[in-house]
N, C-alpha and C positions, 0 to 999 in steps of 0.2 A: 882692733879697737871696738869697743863694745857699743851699743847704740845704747840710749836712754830711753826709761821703758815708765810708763806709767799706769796706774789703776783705776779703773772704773771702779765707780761709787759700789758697786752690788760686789767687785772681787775686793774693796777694801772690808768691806763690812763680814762678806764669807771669810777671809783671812781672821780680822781681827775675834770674828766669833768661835771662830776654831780653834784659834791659841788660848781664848778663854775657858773653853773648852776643856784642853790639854793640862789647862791649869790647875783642874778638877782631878786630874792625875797625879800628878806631878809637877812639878817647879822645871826638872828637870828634859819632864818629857816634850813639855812647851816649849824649852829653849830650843830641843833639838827640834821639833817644829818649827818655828824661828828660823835656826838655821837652815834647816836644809829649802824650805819655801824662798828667800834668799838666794840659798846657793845656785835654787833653778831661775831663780830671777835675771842671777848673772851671767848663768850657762847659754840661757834663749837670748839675753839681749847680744851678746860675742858672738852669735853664730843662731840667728832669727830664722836664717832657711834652711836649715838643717832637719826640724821638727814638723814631720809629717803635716801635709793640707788633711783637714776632716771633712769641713762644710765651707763653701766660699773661700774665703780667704783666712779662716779661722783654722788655726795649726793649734796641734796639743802637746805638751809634756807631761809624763806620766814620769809622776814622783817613784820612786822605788823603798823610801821605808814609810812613806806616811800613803794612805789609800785616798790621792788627790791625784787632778787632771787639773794643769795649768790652761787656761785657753787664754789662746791673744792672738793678734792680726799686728802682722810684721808692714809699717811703713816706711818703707825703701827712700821715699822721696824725703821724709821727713829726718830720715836717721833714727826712728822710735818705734817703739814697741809698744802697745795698747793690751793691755793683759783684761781680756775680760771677765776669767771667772777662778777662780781657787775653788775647786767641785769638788767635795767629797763623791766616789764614785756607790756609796751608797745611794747616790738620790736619783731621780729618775733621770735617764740621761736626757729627754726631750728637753731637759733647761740647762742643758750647757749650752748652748747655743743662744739664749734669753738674755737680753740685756734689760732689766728692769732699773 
């Protein structure tokens, strides 16, 4: 049974600025963007302790065709998942862990 997983205001905005992004490419490469940001959406919320602890309580998935690092903090008590960051890992990593 998968938990339900929500987004922080700064991972809706890195998401949504990414696919805009992508769209700069392609139509198509977006989509698969889309999707597969999605796919790990669904993979962490089925199986939340699965994905490595970093800092705290803040565990990562590292996408494998787009150069992103999901961050979120799995709560057990809630049934939910708090995604904090969609990171391109170009950016300095000191702000994955920033919740602005």
């Amino acid at each position: 049974m998968a938990n339900s997983f929500k987004l922080a205001e700064t991972a809706q905005r890195e998401f949504e600025n990414s696919a805009l992004w992508y769209t700069s490419v392609s139509e198509t490469v977006r989509q698969r963007f889309v999707d597969d940001v999605f796919r790990a959406f669904d993979s962490i919320s089925r199986n939340p302790e699965f994905y490595p602890k970093k800092k705290g309580k803040n565990r990562e998935f590292v996408m494998r065709k787009f150069r992103f690092i999901i961050v979120y903090e799995f709560l057990p008590k809630e049934g939910s998942v708090f995604i904090l960051h969609v990171f391109h890992t170009s950016r300095h990593p000191k702000h994955k862990y920033k919740n602005k």
